[in-house]
N, C-alpha and C positions, 0 to 999 in steps of 0.2 A: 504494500500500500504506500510505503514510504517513496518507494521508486514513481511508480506508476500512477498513485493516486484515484480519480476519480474513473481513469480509463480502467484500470483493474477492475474495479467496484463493481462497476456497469457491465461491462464484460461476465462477472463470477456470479452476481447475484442477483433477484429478481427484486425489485420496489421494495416486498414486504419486507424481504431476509436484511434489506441492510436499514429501514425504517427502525427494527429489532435492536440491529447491532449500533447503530448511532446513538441511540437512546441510553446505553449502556455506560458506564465508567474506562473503558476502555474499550473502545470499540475492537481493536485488532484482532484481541484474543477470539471474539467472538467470529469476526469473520474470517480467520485462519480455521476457526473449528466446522465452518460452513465448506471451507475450501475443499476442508479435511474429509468431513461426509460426503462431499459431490464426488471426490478421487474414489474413495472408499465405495461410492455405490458404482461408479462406473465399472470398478475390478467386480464386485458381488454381479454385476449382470454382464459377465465377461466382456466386456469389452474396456477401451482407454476414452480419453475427451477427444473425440478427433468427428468424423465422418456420421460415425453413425449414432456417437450424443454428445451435445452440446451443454455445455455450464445452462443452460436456460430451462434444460430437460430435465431439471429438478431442483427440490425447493425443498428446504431444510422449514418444516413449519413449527411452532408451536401454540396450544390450547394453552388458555390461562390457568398459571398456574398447573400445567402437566409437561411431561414429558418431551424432548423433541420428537419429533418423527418426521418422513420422508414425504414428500408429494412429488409424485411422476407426472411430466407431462410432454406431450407428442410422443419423439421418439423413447424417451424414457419408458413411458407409459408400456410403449409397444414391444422395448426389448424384455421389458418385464413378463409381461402378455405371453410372446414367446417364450420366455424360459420355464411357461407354467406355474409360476410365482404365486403362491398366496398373499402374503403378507413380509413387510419388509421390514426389519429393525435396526435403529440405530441407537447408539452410546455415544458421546459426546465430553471430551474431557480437554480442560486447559487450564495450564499455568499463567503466570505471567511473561515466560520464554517460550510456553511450548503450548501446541494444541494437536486434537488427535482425536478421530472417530474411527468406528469399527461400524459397520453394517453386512448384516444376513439377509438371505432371501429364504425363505418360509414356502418349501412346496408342498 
């Protein structure tokens, strides 16, 4: 973010996601950990950020007051679809130097 700034932002994450992480005492952590989930689901539904999904094909959401969780959308939606996917999880964890998710797909 430091490098790139607003062009990153806009590029990695969708309105809501960085509405979330502005709001915050430190934004960064939060939108590293967003990063971190978008990488994270693109290996869970084998593929990388390239061709066939884009930073924009999902969306780190949360309920008030609950947990994160994942929202697919276009292509995401569909590599999901295809891998027969139930339900998708995620974990979400950061320091002040470091952030880091895990996500599973549930068939």
């Amino acid at each position: 973010m430091e490098r790139f700034g607003e062009r990153f932002v806009s590029r990695v994450l969708l309105p809501a996601e960085w509405e979330y992480c502005s709001a915050l005492k430190n934004p960064v952590v939060h939108v590293a950990a967003r990063f971190a989930a978008k990488e994270a689901t693109s290996k869970a539904l084998g593929v990388g950020i390239g061709t066939q999904l884009g930073w924009q094909d999902m969306e780190v959401v949360r309920s008030a007051g609950g947990p994160p969780s994942i929202a697919l959308h276009g292509q995401g939606y569909e590599l999901f679809c295809q891998r027969a996917a139930r339900r998708i999880h995620v974990s979400l964890t950061h320091t002040e130097g470091h952030s880091a998710a895990v996500v599973i797909l549930e068939d």
